[in-house]
N, C-alpha and C positions, 0 to 999 in steps of 0.2 A: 706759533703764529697762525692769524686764521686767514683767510683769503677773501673775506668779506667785512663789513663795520668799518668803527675806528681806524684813523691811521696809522702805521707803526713805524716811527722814524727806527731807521737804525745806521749807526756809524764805524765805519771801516777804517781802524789806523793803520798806520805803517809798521810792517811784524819781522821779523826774523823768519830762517829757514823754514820752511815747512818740510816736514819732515812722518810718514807713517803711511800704514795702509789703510787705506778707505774706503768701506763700501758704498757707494750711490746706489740711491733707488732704482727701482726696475724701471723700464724702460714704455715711459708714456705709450707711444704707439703702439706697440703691443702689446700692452695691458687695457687700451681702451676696445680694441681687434677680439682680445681672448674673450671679454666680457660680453660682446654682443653677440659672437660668432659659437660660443657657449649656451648663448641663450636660445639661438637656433638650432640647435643644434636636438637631437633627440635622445635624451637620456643626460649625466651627471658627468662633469666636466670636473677636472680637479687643475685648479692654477697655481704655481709656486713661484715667488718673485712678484709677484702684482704690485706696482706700485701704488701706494693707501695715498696721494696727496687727492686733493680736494676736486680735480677737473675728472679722476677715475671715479672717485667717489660717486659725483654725480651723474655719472655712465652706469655706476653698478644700480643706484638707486632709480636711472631709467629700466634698467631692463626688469627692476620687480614691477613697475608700473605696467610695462606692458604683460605681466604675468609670469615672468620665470622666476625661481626660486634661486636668489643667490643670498650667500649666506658666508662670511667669514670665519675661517675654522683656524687661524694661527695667524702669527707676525708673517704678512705676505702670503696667506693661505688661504685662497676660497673655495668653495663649491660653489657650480652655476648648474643648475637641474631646467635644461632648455625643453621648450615644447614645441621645436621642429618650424620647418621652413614657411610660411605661412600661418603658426600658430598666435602671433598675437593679440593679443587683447587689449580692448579699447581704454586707455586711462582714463580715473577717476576723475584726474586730477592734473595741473599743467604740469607740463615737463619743464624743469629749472636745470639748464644748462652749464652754469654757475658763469667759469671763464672760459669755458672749454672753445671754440673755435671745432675742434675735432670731434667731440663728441658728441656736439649738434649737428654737424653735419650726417656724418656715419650713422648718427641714432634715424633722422632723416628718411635717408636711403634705406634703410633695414624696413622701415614703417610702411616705405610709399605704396608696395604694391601687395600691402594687404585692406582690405573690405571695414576701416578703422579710420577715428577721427582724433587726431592730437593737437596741442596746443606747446608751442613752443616759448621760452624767455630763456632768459641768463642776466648777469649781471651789465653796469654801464657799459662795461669794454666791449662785451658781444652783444649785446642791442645795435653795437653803431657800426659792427663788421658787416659787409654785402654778403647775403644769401641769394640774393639774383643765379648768382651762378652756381647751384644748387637745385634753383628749383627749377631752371630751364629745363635741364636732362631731365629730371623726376617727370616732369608732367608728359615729356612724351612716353613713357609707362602708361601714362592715365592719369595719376595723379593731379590734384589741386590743388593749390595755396593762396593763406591770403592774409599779407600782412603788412607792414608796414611799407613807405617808399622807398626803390628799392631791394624790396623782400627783403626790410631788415626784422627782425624778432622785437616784440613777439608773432608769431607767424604760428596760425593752424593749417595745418596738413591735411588734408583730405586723402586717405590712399585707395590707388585704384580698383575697382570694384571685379574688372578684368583687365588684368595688365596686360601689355604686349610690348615683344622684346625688344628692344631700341638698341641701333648701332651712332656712338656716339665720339667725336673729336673732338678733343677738348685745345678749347678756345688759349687757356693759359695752363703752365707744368702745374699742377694741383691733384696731389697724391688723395686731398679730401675728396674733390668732387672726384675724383676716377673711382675711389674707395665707395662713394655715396650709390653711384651708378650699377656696383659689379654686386653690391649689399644688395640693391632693387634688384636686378635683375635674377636674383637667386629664388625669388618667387614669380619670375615672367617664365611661360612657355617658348623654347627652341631656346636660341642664341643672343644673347647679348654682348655688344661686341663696342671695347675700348679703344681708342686710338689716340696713344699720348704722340703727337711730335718731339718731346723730349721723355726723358723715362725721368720719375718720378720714384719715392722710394715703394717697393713694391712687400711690404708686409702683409698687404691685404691680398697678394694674390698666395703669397707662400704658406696662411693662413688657412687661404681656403681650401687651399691643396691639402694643407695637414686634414683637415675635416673630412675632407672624402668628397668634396665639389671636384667637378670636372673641368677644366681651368685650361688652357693653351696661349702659350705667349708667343709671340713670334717676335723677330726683329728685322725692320728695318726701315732704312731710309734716316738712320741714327735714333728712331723711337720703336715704337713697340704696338702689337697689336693685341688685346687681351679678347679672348673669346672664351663666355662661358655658358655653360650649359646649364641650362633653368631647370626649375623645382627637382633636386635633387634631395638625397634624405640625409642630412649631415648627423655625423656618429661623434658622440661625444670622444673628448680629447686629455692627455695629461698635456699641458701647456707649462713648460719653463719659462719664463719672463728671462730677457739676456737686460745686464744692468743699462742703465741710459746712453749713450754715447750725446746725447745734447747736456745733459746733467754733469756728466765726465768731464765734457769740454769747459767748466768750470775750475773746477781742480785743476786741470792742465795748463790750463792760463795762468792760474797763481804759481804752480809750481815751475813755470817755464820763464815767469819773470821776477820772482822772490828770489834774489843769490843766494845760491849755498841748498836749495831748495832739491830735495828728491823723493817721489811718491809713488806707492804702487796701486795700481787703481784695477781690483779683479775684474773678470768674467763682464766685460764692456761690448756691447753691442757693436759688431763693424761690419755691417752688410751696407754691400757693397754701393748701394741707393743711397748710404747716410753717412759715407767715409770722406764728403770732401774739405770736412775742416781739418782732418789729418794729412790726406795728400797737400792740403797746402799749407801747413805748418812745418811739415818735411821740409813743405819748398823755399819756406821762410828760415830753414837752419836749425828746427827743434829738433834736441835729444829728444827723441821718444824709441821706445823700445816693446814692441808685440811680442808677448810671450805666452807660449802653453794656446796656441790659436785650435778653438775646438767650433763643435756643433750641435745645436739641440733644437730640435721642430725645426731644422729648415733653417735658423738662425746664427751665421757666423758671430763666434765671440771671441775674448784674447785678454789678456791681463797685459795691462797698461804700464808700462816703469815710466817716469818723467823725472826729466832734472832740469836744471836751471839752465838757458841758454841764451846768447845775444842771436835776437832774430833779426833781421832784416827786409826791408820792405819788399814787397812784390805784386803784381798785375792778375787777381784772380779772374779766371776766363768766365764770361759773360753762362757759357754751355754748365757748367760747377754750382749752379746755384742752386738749382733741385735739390743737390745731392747734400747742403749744407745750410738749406734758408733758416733755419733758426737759429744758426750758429752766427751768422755775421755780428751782432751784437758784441759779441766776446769777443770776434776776431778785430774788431775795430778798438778793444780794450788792447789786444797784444800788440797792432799796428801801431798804436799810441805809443808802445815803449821800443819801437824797433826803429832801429837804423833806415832809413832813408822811407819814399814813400811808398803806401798800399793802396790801391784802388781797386775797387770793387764794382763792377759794371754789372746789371743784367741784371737789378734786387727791387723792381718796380713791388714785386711782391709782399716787401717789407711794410709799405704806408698802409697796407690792410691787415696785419697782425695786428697783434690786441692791443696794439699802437702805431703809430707812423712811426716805425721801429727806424728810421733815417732820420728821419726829424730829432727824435729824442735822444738819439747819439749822439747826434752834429751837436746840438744844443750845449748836450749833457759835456762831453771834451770841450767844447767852448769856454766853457764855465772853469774848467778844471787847466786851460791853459793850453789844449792842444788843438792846431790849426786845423780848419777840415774843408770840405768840398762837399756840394752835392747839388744832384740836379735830379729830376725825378726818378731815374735808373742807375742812378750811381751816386757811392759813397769812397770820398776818396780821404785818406787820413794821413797827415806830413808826421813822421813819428819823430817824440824826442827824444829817443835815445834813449838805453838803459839810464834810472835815476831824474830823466828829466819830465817828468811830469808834475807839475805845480800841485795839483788836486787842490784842497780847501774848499771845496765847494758844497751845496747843497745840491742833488738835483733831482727835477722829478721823472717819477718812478712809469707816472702812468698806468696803473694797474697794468704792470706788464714784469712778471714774475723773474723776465729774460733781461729786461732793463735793469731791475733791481741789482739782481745778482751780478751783472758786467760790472758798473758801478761801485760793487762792491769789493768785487775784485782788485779793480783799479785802487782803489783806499787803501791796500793791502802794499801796493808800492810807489803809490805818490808821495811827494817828500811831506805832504800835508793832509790830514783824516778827509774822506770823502766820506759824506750822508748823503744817503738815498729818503724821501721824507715818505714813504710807507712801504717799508719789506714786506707789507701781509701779505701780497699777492702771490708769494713767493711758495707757498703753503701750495698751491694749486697744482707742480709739480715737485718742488724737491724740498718737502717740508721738512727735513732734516739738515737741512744746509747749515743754517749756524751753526748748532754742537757739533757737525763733520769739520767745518773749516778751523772752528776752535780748538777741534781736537788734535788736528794737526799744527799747529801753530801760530793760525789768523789769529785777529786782534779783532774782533765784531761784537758791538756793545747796543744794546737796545737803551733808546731817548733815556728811560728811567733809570739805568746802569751808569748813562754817561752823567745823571746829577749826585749818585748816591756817591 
């Protein structure tokens, strides 16, 4: 599937147990971290687990622009040969972001406070996302920018010429722009200093730490203080990519609401910034089963056992949302087939994903027969119960890879096939998803399968 072009309809019927083990791809946010943070890095960095879908892709093919040498050497194998903190070079050419939301940001921050001129795009979805809150911190560095209203992309960068090191509070929980700010600052002289009021997932500080940056996190007041220490000399790294725990949370959805259903899902990312679609799956009555809980760079992981379960609605706290914003899509997929109802407060966040990731839900269940709620911070879903989900719908996708795949899931135990009317976008993180779900027993047929 590609994640740009033509549309890809594709249709999701009603399947039997699923049943095997699965490996999902590596884990987007630390493979878009390993890639940039390699490239500053001084000397040759070796990555294993990198996830190849289409939003890394075009991270990897940023950082040859700005001069490092990265190069693919196996299935999930690179080399990134970096030229140290400050060493960038100015592009030929414009930086295409494709869908990424993350890797335009982060690439960004890494740029702003070197003596270099960029130009930034991406596809419709990130043209129409806000980079406002991006470029505000970047410029007190020095930096300048100038692009659309807004500061939406395309947007050139001007990075600063002489940086200085800016202490910054972020306005909303945004693991990008905190990540954007501690990248810059890694070329500002003295301190650079974070201040989330809620913690946010922190791969980007664990990251830097693996690197040899001097990095201090404090807590308190229930957030965090991140203090780091400018131009430092980062030494290259071996980087294990832990598999996705947002990609996982697909699998687990179908195997937690298909009967009879039971999957093992390895070496799953579950640090502790991204574990709250688990803690409240728990809370809703899922089997789920952590096994073999290990460690690598910094990275908690665990092998995942899932079986089929009657879940049940419940009140996810507004404070939870950091720790699981890209999951709510899915979770509004499990609240659908659960006993009583789920609400979801505090996902204002969602309407600026590479969709109005509330909107498209509410819609999308509408369509397929499930009651919902919403108001601009909250998603509330009345569930129908194991088996009662009408499905039969169409719906759209939105270039939002997250949507797609909820969607699709849902098809998997609606009493009627759900189409989603373009899966390409789906290519952008987990472009192995069809043959994985097929291969364990989903029913997911591309437009042209479902004529032949």
């Amino acid at each position: 599937m590609a994640g740009h072009g033509a549309r890809v309809p594709m249709t999701s019927h009603p399947c039997g147990p699923l049943s095997g083990t699965v490996e999902v791809p590596g884990d987007k946010s630390v493979s878009h971290r390993a890639l940039i943070l390699g490239a500053m890095a001084v000397g040759e960095s070796r990555i294993r687990g990198l996830l190849e879908g289409q939003d890394v892709l075009d991270t990897a093919a940023a950082m040859r622009a700005f001069g490092a040498r990265v190069e693919r050497t196996g299935n999930g194998e690179w080399l990134v040969h970096g030229v140290g903190v400050g060493g960038f070079g100015e592009p030929e050419d414009v930086i295409d972001c494709g869908n990424s939301g993350t890797g335009a940001r982060l690439v960004m921050g890494a740029m702003a406070t070197s003596p270099i001129t960029a130009t930034f795009t991406g596809d419709a979805s990130l043209r129409s996302r806000p980079m406002k809150r991006i470029v505000e911190p970047l410029s007190k560095f020095g930096a300048h920018a100038y692009g659309r209203e807004g500061g939406r992309l395309p947007l050139t960068l001007i990075g600063a010429r002489h940086p200085v090191p800016v202490r910054y509070t972020l306005p909303v929980a945004s693991a990008q722009v905190k990540s954007a700010v501690l990248l810059a600052g890694l070329n500002a002289p003295g301190e650079t200093v974070v201040v989330e009021p809620q913690p946010t997932r922190d791969h980007t500080e664990r990251m830097l730490s693996h690197f040899g940056a001097e990095i201090r996190v404090d807590e308190k007041d229930g957030g965090r203080i991140i203090t780091l220490y400018g131009l430092p000399e980062l030494g290259p790294q071996e980087i294990v990519v832990p598999r996705d725990p947002s990609s996982a949370a697909f699998l687990v959805a179908a195997a937690l609401t298909v009967p009879g259903s039971e999957v093992l899902i390895p070496g799953v990312g579950l640090n502790s910034t991204r574990a709250g679609l688990y803690e409240t799956l728990l809370e809703m009555g899922a089997e789920i089963e952590f096994e073999d809980v290990d460690d690598e760079g910094g990275e908690p992981m665990a092998n995942l056992r899932v079986r089929h379960s009657t879940l049940t609605g419940v009140e996810v706290p507004p404070e939870r949302a950091p720790s699981m914003i890209d999951e709510y899509p899915i979770l509004a997929v499990l609240a659908a087939n659960a006993e009583g109802t789920t609400v979801m407060r505090g996902v204002r966040e969602l309407r600026v994903k590479e969709s109005d990731r509330i909107d498209a839900m509410a819609r999308g269940l509408e369509a397929c027969g499930v009651r919902v709620e919403e108001d601009e911070d909250t998603l509330v879903v009345h569930g129908a119960g194991p088996g009662g989900v009408r499905g039969g719908a169409t719906v759209a996708a939105r270039l939002d890879h997250r949507i797609a795949m909820s969607f699709l899931c849902l098809g998997m135990v609606a009493r009627h096939p759900v189409t989603v009317d373009d899966a390409g976008p789906i290519a952008t993180s987990f472009p192995t998803f069809e043959p994985l779900m097929n291969g364990v027993g989903a029913d997911l047929r591309m437009a042209a399968e479902e004529v032949a």
